[in-house]
Residue, then its C-alpha position, 0 to 999 in steps of 0.5 A: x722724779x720729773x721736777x714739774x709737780x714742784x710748779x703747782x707750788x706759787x710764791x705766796x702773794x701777800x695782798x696789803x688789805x687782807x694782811x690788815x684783816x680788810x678783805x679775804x682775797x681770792x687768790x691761791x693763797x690760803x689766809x685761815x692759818x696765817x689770820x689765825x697765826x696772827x691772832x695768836x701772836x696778838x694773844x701771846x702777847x696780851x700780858x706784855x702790853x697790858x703790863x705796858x699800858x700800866x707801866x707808861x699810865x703810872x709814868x705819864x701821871x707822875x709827870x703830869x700830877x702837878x699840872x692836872x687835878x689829881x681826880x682828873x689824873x686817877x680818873x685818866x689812870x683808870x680809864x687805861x686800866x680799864x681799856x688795857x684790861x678789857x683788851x687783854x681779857x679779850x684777846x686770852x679769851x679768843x675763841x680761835x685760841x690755838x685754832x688752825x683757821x680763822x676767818x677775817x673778822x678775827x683780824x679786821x676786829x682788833x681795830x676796835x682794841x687799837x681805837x679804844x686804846x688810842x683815844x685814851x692815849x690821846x687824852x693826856x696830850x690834847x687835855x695839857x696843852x694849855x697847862x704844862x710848860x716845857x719841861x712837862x711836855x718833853x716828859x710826857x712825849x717820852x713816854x707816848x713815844x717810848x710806849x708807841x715804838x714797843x707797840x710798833x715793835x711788838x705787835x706787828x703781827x696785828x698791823x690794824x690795831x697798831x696804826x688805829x693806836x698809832x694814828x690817834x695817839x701820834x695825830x694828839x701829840x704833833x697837836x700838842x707839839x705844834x701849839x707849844x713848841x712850834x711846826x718844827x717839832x711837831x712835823x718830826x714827831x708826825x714823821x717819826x709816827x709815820x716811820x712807826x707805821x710803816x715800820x709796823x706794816x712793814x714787819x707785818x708783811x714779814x712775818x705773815x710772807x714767813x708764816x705763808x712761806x712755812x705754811x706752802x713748804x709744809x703743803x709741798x712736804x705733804x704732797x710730796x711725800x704723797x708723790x714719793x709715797x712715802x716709803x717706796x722708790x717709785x714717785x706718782x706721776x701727778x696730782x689732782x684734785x676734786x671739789x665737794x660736787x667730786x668735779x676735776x679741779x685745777x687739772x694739772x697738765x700730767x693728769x690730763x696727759x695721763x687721761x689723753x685729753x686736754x686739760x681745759x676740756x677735763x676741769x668740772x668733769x666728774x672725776x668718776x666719769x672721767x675713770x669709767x670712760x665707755x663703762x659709764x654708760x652701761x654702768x658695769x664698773x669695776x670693784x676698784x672703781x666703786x670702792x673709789x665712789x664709796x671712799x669719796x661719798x663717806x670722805x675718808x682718806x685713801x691709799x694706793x687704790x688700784x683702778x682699771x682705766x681704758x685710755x683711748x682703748x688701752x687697758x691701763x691700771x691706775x694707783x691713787x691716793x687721796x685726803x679729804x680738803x677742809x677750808x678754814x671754817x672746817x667745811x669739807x670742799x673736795x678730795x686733793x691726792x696723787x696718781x701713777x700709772x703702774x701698768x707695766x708695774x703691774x704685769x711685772x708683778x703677775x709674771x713674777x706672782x706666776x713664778x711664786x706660784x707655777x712650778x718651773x719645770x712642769x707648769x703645774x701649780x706649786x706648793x704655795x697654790x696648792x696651799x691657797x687653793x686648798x685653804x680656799x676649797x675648805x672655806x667653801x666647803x664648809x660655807x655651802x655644807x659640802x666636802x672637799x679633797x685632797x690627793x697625795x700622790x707619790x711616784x714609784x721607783x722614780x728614784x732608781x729612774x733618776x738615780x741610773x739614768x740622771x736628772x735629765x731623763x728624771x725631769x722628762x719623766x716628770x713633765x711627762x707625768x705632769x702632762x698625764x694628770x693634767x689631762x684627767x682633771x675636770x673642772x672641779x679638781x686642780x693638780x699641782x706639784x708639791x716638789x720632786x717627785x710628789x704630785x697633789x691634786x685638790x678636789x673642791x667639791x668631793x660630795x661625791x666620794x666614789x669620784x674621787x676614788x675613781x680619779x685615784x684610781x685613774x691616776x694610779x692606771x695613767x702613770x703605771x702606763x710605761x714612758x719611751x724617753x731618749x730611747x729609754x722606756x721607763x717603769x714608774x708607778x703612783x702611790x695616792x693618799x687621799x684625805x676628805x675635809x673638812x673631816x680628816x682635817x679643819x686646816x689645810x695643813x692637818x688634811x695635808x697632814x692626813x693626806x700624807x699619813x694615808x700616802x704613807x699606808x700606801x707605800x707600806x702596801x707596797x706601792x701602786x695603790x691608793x689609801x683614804x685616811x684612817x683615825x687609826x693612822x694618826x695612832x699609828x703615827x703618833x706610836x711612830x712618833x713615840x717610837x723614834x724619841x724612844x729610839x733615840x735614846x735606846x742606844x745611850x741608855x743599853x736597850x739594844x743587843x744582839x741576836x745571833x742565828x747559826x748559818x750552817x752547812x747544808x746536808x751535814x748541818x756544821x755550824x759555820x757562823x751566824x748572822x748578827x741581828x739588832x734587837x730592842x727591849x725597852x723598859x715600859x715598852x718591852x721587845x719591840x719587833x725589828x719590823x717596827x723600828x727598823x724602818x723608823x732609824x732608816x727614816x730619822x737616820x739612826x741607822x747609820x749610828x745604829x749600824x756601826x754599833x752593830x758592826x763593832x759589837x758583832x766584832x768584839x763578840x766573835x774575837x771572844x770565841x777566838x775560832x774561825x766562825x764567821x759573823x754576818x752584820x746587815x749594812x744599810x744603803x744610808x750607811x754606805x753613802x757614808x764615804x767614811x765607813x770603810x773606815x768605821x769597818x777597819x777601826x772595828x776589825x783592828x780594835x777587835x783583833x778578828x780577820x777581815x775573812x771573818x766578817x761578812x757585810x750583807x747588803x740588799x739590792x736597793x743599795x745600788x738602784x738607791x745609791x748609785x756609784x757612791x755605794x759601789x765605791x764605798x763597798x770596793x774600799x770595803x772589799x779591799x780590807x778582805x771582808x766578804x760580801x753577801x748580796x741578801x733576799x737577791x730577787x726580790x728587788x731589781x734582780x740586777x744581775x749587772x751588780x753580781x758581776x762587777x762586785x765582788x760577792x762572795x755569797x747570795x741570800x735566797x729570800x724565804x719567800x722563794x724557799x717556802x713557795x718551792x716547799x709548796x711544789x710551785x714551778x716557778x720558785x724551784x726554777x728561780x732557786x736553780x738559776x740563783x744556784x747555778x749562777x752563783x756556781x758559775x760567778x763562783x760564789x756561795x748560796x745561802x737559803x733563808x727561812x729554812x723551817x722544816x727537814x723537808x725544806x732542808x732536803x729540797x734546798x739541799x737537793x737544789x744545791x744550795x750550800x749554806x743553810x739558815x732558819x728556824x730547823x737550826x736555830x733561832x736567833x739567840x741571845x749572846x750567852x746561848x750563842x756562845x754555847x753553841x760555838x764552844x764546840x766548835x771553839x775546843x774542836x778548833x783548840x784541839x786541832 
């Protein structure tokens, strides 16, 4: 920090007058707290010098009791008394007693205490003279010496009080001196009075230079802890100061030059003048400015105030700090504080206020500005009684987009998708980015509900709308949740919350479409809640076990194996649809656990019918993305003592859209075991024909919602079945129909040339002990070949 605001602080001048409580100087100085140090001292030490006064009286009346009448002695004796007490009950019972300040009479009014002293001090020298003898006089100048010298010592804190006593009671002495014992003596006790006044006034002006001396340093510890603001790193740039009438004061050269004026040109400005600069006249001030006029009018203290000032016609951003300034009496005379120009401090702070609150890729709003806008929104809405909104909007297969083609190509397509919605909103709306590929829109006035159903719906069209990025045109949709406040929610967070909850019904919906929340959502969220702690327990706790459904040959109807599926029953709850928890362990990633449980199970059970029958187990895309599994399927193939060829791993096409190359190399360590694979509900998903050829599938499911269609007579479904089939015939793999109900849906499959067959007409799925019956045919014709 630059070392000239040390210069405002002058070594303190110590004037010779108002050290003696004569004058109250006008220099810089401020006497209040030194006067009313002294005056303190002199109290502190009241007792002392009344024990003195007594103590030297008794000693001086001893020595003269011989040569005085003895009324006259006890009469002097209590006069001291009486003046010493006095002068002690009037310096404990000051009213400056512990004060901050005090005025130059609290000083200039000891004198009276010294004089009164004094002149009975002086009594016993100048009333002996013509009685006592030599031996006398030396005994009674000790003691006026002895107790003038711990006057001299003690007291100089009030140099006043101690000359008026020195002077009266030494002026007796060198008289009683010089008519008894001749000018020699007596010019030495008049010098040695003299050296006990100089010496008192000396050691004055010591201790007041000290108390001035702590008094400045712990004013420049003020200010200076006001210019390195206390805790921060960055120190104001300079003082100034305002009298009562708020007028510039004593204008420091770094102010001035803050201001481009001239110093002497800026002392008696108004200060608030000064600050508005061209606004003053027209009287358009800014918030920061006023706040400033209504600190300095109640005179409270202020800190780290924010103003804008124009400078020579550059907009510059001021901080200050101030305290109210009292004179000794208490009186308010003005405001003394700091200042910094944190212009360039400020525009940093904006840029990186925009950087907390802009999401870098797209320039939209992010999460943070979603939030403050949206809390804002609904503190307007239920200020002025109306309605506010809140869109969640999710994009649709963006996944497998950045999956396939990588980040790049996924970040083009979101600042594409930004674009898109920032030029559908109005002014009333603000879209922003949540993060990844989640978008949020804030409605802030939403009185009209068809608007923001219309905007939706908008939004849901502008997005579906296709992208030609490097030479790539890429498919994406929206799915939109939308939630009204302040009745779907009081807070930000809970219409977040509802927002979300409708977003997900739309992903349910398949995608593509746009769901105001429901009451019965958050039910059904809270039921999903309940599901996923009750699941987390089903699998320590024995609630799971297998269904087997047959997979048979089509046209003969030979039992060939089964699929193996998960079921739930739950001891409150009972059988709860694999509809319902499936997708709750794909989420809370119990699937993984849940899987390889399956697998080890459906293994162990198949060794049990030591037969060929083959046991198909569904694996999910989480559990490949486990590089581990290959090994979880080898530990279940040892452990069970089964043939690799009789296990069989039914994967959908999602796992490689969603997976990528991890999934392909996880299921190419798989296949190297010997176990098959089956690609299930082929054609319902990305149809990605690519897969089929460089994965070694050795069967492909047809989902039965093409089965059922083609049973229907519909054209489109039977030719999508003889493509299926001719296709798995020309990769050299077998095809197995889904859902098969009736002998006519058999026949039409059959007829199509589908090999395997699986469904309701020859079988459900059954519990362990039913399916093993069914394979015990099989297991004694496989004993008896």
């Amino acid at each position: 920090m630059n070392s000239k605001p040390a210069s405002h602080f002058a070594k303190p001048r110590i004037d010779a007058a108002a050290l003696l409580g004569l004058r109250d100087p006008a220099d810089s100085t401020d006497w209040g707290p030194i006067r009313a140090a002294q005056v303190n001292a002199g109290r502190d030490l009241a007792l002392f010098l009344f024990a003195l006064n007594l103590i030297s009286a008794v000693v001086a009346m001893v020595a003269c009791s011989d040569r005085a009448p003895f009324w006259a002695v006890l009469a002097w004796g209590a006069a001291v008394t009486g003046v010493s007490l006095w002068v002690t009950t009037r310096r404990l019972s000051s009213q400056y007693r512990g004060a901050y300040s005090a005025p130059v009479a609290a000083v200039r009014d000891t004198l009276l205490e010294g004089v009164a002293l004094g002149v009975v001090w002086a009594v016993p020298p100048l009333a002996l003279i013509t009685r006592v003898g030599t031996e006398e006089i030396l005994g009674l100048v000790i003691v006026i010496t002895a107790l003038m010298t711990a006057l001299a010592v003690a007291m100089p804190a009030l140099p006043l009080a101690v000359i008026a006593f020195l002077l009266l009671v030494g002026s007796a002495t060198v008289t009683m001196v010089a008519l008894i014992s001749g000018p020699v003596l007596a010019a030495t006790m008049a010098l040695f009075t003299l050296l006990l006044m100089i010496g008192c006034v000396t050691r004055a002006h010591s201790l007041v230079t000290l108390r001035a001396n702590e008094m400045a340093l712990a004013e420049r510890d003020e200010t200076l802890s006001l210019l390195l603001n206390e805790e921060e790193d960055q120190s104001a740039d300079w003082l100034w100061e305002i009298d009562a009438q708020r007028r510039i004061v004593r204008a420091s050269a770094r102010f001035a030059y803050a201001l481009d004026r001239d110093p002497a040109t800026i002392n008696k400005q108004p200060l608030l003048q000064l600050l508005a600069g061209p606004s003053w006249d027209s009287g358009t001030f800014a918030p920061g400015l006023r706040l400033l006029a209504e600190k300095l009018k109640k005179r409270e203290s202020f800190r780290d105030l924010l103003l804008p000032v124009n400078v020579k016609g550059a907009d510059r951003w001021w901080q200050i700090s101030a305290s109210p300034r009292l004179d000794e009496e208490g009186k308010f005379v003005g405001f003394r504080g700091v200042g910094s120009d944190v212009t360039e401090a400020r525009a940093s702070a904006d840029q990186i206020n925009r950087l907390a609150r802009y999401d870098m890729l797209t320039g939209l709003p992010n999460r943070l500005m979603i939030s403050e806008t949206l809390t804002k929104a609904m503190a307007d809405a239920e200020k002025w009684n109306r309605r506010c909104a809140f869109m969640m909007i999710d994009l649709d297969r963006f996944k497998a987009v950045n999956d396939t083609l990588g980040h790049p190509i996924g970040d083009q397509l979101l600042e594409r998708v930004a674009e898109r919605l920032a030029a559908l909103m109005g002014p009333e709306e603000m879209v922003g980015r949540l993060g990844g590929d989640e978008f949020a829109v804030v409605v802030r006035d939403a009185s009209d509900a068809r608007r923001v159903e219309t905007l939706a719906a908008e939004v849901i069209a502008a997005l579906t709308n296709p992208y030609d990025i490097d030479h790539h045109t890429l498919h994406v949709g929206a799915s939109i949740g939308i939630a009204f406040g302040p009745r779907d929610g009081k807070t930000a967070e809970t219409l977040i919350r509802s927002a979300d909850l409708a977003l997900y019904r739309s992903k349910d919906a398949g995608g593509g479409v746009y769901h105001l929340y429901e009451r019965q959502l958050h039910v059904e969220a809270e039921e999903r809640r309940t599901l996923e702690m009750a699941l987390r327990r089903a699998l320590a706790n024995g609630e799971l076990s297998l269904f087997y459904q047959p997979v048979v040959r089509a046209g003969c109807g030979t039992l060939l194996g089964f699929e193996a599926l998960v079921r739930w029953q739950h001891p409150d709850l009972g059988m709860i649809p694999p509809s319902k928890f499936i997708p709750i362990a794909e989420e809370s990633r119990l699937i993984g656990p849940i899987g390889d449980w399956v697998l080890r199970t459906a293994c162990a059970e198949v060794a049990r019918w030591r037969t060929s029958l083959r046991v198909a187990v569904n694996v999910s895309p989480q559990q490949l993305h486990n590089q581990g599994f290959a090994t979880t399927v080898a530990q279940a193939l040892a452990t069970s003592g089964i043939g690799a060829e009789q296990l069989e791993l039914e994967v959908t096409e999602s796992v490689f859209m969603e997976q990528g190359t991890v999934a392909t190399q996880v299921l190419e360590r798989v296949l190297d075991l010997g176990v098959k694979l089956s690609l299930d509900d082929f054609g319902t998903g990305y149809s990605s024909l690519g897969y089929l050829s460089r994965t070694r599938f050795s069967s492909i499911k047809i989902d039965r919602s093409f089965v059922q269609a083609a049973a229907k007579g519909e054209r489109e479904a039977i030719a999508i079945i003889r493509a299926v089939v001719a296709l798995a015939q020309s990769l050299g793999m077998a095809t197995t129909a889904e859902g098969v109900e009736t002998d006519a849906e058999h026949r039409l499959i059959q007829s199509l040339g589908c090999t395997k067959v699986q469904g309701y007409f020859f079988g459900r799925p059954l519990p362990v002990e039913e399916a093993r019956a069914l394979a015990a045919p099989v297991i004694d014709d496989s004993a008896a070949a």
